[in-house]
C-alpha positions, 0 to 999 in steps of 0.5 A: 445164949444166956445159959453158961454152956459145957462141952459135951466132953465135960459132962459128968454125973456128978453135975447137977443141970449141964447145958450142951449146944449142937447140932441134932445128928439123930432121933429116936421116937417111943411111946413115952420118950423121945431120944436125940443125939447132938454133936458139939465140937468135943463130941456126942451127947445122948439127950432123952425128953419125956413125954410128960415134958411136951418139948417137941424134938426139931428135926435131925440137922437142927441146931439146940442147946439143951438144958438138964440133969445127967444121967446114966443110962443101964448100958452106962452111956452119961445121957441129959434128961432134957427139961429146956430145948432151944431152937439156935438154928433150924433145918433145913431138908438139904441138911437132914437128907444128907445126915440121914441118907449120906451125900454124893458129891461131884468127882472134880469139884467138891467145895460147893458143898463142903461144909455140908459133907463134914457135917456128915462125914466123921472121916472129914471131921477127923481130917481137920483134927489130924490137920489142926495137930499136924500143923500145931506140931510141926510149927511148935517143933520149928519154934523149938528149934530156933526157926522164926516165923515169917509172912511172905507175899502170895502175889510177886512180880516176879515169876518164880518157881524153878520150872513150875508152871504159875498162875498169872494175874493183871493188876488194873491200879499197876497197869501189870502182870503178877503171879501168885507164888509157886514156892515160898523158898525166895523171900525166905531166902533173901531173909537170910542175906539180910540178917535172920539166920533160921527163918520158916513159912507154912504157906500155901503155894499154886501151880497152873498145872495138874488138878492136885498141885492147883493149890497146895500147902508147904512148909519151907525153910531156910537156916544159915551155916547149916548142912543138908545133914542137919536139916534132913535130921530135922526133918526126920525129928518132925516126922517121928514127933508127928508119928508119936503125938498124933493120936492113935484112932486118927493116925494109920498104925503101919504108917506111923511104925515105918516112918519112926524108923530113920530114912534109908539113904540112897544116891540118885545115879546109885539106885538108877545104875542097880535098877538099870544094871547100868549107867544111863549116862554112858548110853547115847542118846538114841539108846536112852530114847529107845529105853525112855519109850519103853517106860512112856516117858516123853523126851523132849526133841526141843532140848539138845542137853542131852544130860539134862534129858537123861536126868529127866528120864532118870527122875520121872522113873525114881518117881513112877517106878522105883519109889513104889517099891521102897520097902521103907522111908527112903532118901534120894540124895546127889540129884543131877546138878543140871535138873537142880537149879538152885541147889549147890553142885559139889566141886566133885567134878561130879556133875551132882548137887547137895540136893535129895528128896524123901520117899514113901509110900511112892509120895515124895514128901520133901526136899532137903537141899543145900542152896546155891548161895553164890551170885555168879553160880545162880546166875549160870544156872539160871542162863543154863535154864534160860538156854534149854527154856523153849519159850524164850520170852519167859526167862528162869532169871529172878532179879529180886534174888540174884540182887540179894545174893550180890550182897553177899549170902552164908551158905545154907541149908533149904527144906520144902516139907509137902504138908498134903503129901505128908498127912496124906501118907500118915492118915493112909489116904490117895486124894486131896479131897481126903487131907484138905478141908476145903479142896478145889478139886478130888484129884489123886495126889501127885507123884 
């Protein structure tokens, strides 16, 4: 392109010869003129050529670039007389079948055509926009908050992702196996014991476990002598900034009124003993079963914990039942300590840890935890998963992490900020496909 370009959103009236490049999206053909729009990233531009002109108009799916004077039509629509078209890249049929005829794509797979389901899709493209600010803003609130922005390694010797299930990998020139990362809380964390106190990843991380949670993007941080309480205001403060600075026609209006609201906060076993009517804890466990059954939760006979099995029951109805019916943005807090492997127990004697996650729309959105900071606590709580594990040739112990904590660790503040799930409720959508720009599968998103 030798012309100086403009974005289709700079054109005004006032200029005397504009030149726009895009893809055709339409044509409109008449007896002495022919009309076409084109679409840059900034927008639309209606482009008119006579029939005195001769320029033949490419077919829709074409890429040009246009040259000639704006002007205004009688409906008051800035459109270009066009007296030079340049062909930039041509049709193809796939292309134009799909801009004029829309496109179908397959339930478990849509990458293959991705590109293509943009082009045509206005839905699509203002996902990506969403996204594009969702990120810049949330990164910007944590720089402005003090966080610095770290790279960790996808790849890790180590498996590590609490109870998650993780892809494994062989490496031929190492002669061993890795594992692509399930979480980014670890490195961040041994950040934090070397020395950096407010540290932050936007990563994504991938599970080997439902089709949704394949592969999926986090932010996650870790801040130094800071509480659960001030983290859960940060991430309140993102939330709210997210509400008011996405733009209005990209942004659900009902979700963006109920999240500017503050978290309705709620303890774990106080909102199991209102639903229940009673205390879980004190049944035996034939009883639980009994009421688990009622609620198609499958309780493993493998594991003799019999609090750890109640926990579970109590989660998985949080997370199916109870939190479809909060009226708004909830925050579950005081999770079961033996359910929360690298959070901090109270010295309550209450068997419950500084560890919660936010609720809407049924979606959990985050987590907010103190983390366990002590080498002897993490280790007994990586042994007790270690005994409950049914498969005893994989171990919950993570060397690299314990090691750290040995040197000694502040106490500390954790936040996993599912950014899918966040955007998913914010633009009122229920599948991955529908927040990510390139997703493996269509999926529902996860509870």
């Amino acid at each position: 392109m030798t012309s100086k370009r403009t974005y289709i959103k700079d054109v005004t009236i006032n200029l005397s010869e504009a030149t726009v490049a895009g893809r055709i999206m339409s044509v409109r053909t008449m007896k002495n003129f022919s009309f076409f729009d084109v679409t840059d990233q900034s927008g639309k531009m209606q482009i008119m050529v006579t029939a005195k002109s001769q320029i033949a108009v490419p077919a829709v799916g074409t890429i040009v670039m246009a040259i000639g004077k704006p002007w205004l039509t009688k409906a008051g629509q800035i459109s270009i007389e066009c007296h030079d078209l340049s062909i930039l890249s041509k049709s193809t049929d796939d292309i134009s079948n799909a801009i004029i005829k829309g496109l179908s794509l397959s339930e478990r797979s849509v990458r293959e055509k991705r590109s293509l389901e943009i082009i045509v899709s206005e839905d699509l493209k203002n996902m990506v926009r969403a996204r594009s600010i969702f990120i810049s803003i949330v990164r910007d609130q944590m720089q402005n908050s003090g966080f610095m922005e770290i790279d960790t390694p996808i790849l890790s010797p180590l498996r590590f992702a609490g109870t998650a299930d993780v892809f494994e990998t062989t490496s031929k020139s190492l002669a061993r196996q890795l594992y692509l990362r399930g979480t980014l809380e670890d490195y961040l964390k041994q950040l934090v014991v070397s020395g950096f106190e407010k540290v932050y990843q936007i990563g994504d991380c991938f599970r080997n476990e439902s089709q949704a949670l394949i592969e999926f993007t986090m932010l996650e941080a870790m801040w130094a002598y800071a509480t659960s309480a001030e983290m859960l205001q940060l991430v309140q403060d993102i939330i709210q900034r997210l509400c008011n600075e996405i733009p209005e026609p990209l942004i659900d209006s009902d979700a963006k009124k109920d999240l500017s609201k503050q978290f309705r906060m709620v303890s774990f076993w106080g909102l199991l003993n209102d639903y229940f009517k009673q205390d879980l804890r004190k049944l035996s466990i034939e009883e639980v079963k009994k009421l688990s059954d009622a609620y198609g939760y499958v309780m493993s006979d493998s594991i003799q914990d019999f609090e750890y099995k109640v926990a579970n029951f109590g989660y998985d109805v949080i997370k199916r039942v109870l939190s479809k019916n909060f009226e708004s943005p909830t925050f579950v807090n005081r999770f079961p300590a033996c359910i929360s492997p690298l959070a901090k127990a109270y010295n309550d004697g209450s068997g419950e840890a500084d560890r919660g996650y936010g609720f809407f729309r049924g979606q959990r959105l985050f987590e907010v935890v103190t983390e366990a900071s002590d080498y002897d606590e993490q280790l007994q709580k990586f042994q007790d998963q270690d005994d409950r594990n049914p498969m005893p040739t994989q171990s919950f112990k993570h060397d690299e992490l314990l090691n750290a904590l040995r040197y000694g660790c502040p106490p500390l503040a954790g936040l996993g900020f599912n950014v899918n799930r966040i955007l998913a409720v914010i633009l009122d959508k229920s599948r991955t496909s529908e927040v990510v720009p390139f997703p493996i599968t269509s999926a529902p998103l996860p509870l």
